[in-house]
N, C-alpha and C positions, 0 to 999 in steps of 0.2 A: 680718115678723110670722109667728109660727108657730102652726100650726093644733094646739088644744088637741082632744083625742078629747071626746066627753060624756060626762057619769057613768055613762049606763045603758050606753055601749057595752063600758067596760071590766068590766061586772059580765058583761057577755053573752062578751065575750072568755074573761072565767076560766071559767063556763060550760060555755064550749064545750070548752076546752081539760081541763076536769076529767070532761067526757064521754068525751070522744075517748081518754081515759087507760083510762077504767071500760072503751070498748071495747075496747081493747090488752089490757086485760088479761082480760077474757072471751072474746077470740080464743083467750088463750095457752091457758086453759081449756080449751076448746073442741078447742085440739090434741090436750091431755092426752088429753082422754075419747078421740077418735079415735084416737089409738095405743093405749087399751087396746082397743075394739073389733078392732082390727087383731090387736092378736096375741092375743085370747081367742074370739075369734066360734067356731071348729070346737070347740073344750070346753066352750062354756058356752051355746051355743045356745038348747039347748031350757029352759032355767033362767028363773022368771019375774020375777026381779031383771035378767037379763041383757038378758032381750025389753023391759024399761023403762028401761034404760041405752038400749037402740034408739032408743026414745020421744025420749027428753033428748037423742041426740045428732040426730036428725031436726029437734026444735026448736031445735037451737043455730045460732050465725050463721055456723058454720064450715061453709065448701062441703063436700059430701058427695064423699069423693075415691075 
């Protein structure tokens, strides 16, 4: 006999799995903004576009490296 999944697991399966993507791909995000920080922080410092690029990248999931 083989064991059938239940309806709701496989909705919670794709779920998860359509999460875990959206994460991947706001990690990769995440890199992005952090290598521009990296190579603009001495030029664009005191800029108040750049002090809020700060902001967004403090609130992002990406470790602060």
């Amino acid at each position: 006999m083989s064991q059938r999944p239940e309806a709701g697991s496989t909705a919670e399966g794709d779920e998860e799995q359509r999460l875990r993507a959206a994460l991947r791909h706001l990690q990769a995000e995440a890199g992005v903004l952090e290598r521009l920080v990296y190579k603009h922080r001495n030029q664009h410092r005191g800029a108040a576009y750049f002090q809020y690029l700060l902001k967004v990248r403090a609130a992002s999931p990406h470790p602060p490296g």
